[in-house]
C-alpha atoms as a printed R data frame, in Angstrom:
   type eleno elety resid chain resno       x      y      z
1  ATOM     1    CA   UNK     A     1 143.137 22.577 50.093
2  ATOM     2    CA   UNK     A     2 142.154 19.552 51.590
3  ATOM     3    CA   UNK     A     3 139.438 16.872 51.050
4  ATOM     4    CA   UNK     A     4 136.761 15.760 53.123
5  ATOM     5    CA   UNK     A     5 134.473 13.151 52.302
6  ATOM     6    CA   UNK     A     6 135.252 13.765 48.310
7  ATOM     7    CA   UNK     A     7 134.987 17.421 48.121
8  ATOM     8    CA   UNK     A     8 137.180 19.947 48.305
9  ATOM     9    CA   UNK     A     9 137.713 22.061 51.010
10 ATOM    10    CA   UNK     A    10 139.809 25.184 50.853
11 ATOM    11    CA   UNK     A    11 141.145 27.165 53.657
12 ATOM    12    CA   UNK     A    12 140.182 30.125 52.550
13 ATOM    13    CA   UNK     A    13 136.802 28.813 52.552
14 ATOM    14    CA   UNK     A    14 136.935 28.360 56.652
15 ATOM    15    CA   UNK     A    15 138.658 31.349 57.385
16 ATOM    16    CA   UNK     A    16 136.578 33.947 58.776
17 ATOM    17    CA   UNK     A    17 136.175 37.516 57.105
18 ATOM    18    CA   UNK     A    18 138.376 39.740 60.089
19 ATOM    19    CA   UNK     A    19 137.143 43.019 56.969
20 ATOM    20    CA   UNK     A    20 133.503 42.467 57.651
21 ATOM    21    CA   UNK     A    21 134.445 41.522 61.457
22 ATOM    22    CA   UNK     A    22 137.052 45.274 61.524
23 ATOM    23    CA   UNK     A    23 134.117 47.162 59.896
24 ATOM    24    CA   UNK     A    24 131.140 45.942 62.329
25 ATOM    25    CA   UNK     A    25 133.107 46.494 65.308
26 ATOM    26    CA   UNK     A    26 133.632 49.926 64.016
27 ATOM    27    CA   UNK     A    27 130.119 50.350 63.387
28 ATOM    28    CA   UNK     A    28 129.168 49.146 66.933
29 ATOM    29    CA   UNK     A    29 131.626 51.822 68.461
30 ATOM    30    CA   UNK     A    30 129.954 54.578 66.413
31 ATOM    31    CA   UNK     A    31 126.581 53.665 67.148
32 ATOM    32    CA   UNK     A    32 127.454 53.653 71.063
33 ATOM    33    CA   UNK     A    33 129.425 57.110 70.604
34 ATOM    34    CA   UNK     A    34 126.336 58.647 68.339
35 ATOM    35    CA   UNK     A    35 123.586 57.617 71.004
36 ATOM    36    CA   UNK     A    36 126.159 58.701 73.995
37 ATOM    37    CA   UNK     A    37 125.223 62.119 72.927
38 ATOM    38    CA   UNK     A    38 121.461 61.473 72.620
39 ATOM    39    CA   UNK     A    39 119.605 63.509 75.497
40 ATOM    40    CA   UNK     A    40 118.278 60.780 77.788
41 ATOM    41    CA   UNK     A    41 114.566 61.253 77.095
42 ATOM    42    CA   UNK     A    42 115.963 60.227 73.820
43 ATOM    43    CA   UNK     A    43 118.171 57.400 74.795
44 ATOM    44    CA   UNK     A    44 114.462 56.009 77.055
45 ATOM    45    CA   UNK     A    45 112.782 56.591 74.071
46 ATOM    46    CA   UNK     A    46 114.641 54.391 71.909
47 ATOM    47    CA   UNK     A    47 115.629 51.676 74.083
48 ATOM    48    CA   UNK     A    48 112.045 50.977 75.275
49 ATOM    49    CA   UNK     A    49 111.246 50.659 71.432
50 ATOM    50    CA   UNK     A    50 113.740 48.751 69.933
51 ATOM    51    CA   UNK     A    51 115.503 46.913 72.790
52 ATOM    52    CA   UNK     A    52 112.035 45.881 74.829
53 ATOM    53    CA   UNK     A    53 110.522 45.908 71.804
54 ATOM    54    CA   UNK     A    54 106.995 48.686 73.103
55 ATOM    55    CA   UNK     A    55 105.088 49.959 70.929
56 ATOM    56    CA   UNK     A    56 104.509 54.141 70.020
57 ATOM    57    CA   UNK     A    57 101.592 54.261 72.394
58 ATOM    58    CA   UNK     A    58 102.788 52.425 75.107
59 ATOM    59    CA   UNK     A    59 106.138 54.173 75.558
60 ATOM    60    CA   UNK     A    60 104.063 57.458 74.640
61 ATOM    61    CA   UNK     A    61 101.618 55.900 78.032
62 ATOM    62    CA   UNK     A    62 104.466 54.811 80.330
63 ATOM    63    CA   UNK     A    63 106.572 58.759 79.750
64 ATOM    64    CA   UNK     A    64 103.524 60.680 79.496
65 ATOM    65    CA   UNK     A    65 103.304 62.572 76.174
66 ATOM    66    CA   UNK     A    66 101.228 61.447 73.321
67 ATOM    67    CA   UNK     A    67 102.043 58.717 70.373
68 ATOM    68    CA   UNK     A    68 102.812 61.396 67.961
69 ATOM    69    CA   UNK     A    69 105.579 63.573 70.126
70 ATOM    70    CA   UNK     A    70 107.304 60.069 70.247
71 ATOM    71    CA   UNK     A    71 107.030 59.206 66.683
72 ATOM    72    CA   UNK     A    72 108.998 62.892 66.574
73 ATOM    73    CA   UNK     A    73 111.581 62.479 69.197
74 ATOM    74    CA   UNK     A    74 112.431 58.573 67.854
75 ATOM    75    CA   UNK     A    75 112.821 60.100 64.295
76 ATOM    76    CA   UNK     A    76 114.823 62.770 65.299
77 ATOM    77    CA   UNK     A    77 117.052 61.121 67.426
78 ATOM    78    CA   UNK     A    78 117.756 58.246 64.431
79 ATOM    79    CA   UNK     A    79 118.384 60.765 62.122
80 ATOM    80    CA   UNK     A    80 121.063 62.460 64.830
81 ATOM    81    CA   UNK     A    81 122.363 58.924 64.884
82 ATOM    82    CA   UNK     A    82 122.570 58.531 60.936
83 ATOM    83    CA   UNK     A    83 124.288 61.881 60.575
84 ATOM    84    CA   UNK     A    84 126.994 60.835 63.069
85 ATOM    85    CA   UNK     A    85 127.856 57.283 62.099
């Protein structure tokens, strides 16, 4: 322990949480591994909705099936993703 300004500072307090750290890295390499064996319509799918952020209809427009076929294939693949991780 150790004061600054007054208050008490313990080192616990500034040392970092290496659990939570362990467990996300863990996650991270699960999540890659999980969408590794996503087919790659799938993997398109997904990253032009949650990494570039498009909408339903415009990834269903810029792949050429309709808005409902990719509200299918991004469910599916998630819950592929959620059964492996």
């Amino acid at each position: 322990m150790y004061y600054d300004g007054g208050d008490a500072i313990y080192v616990m307090d500034q040392v970092g949480d290496t659990k939570n750290t362990d467990e996300n890295w863990l996650e991270h390499i699960s999540l890659k591994e999980a969408i590794k064996k996503l087919s790659e319509r799938e993997k398109h799918i997904l990253s032009l909705r949650f990494f570039e952020g498009r909408t339903q209809m415009e990834v269903a427009s810029e792949i050429g099936i309709s808005q409902a076929q990719v509200s299918r294939l991004e469910k599916s693949a998630i819950e592929r993703i959620k059964k492996q991780i």
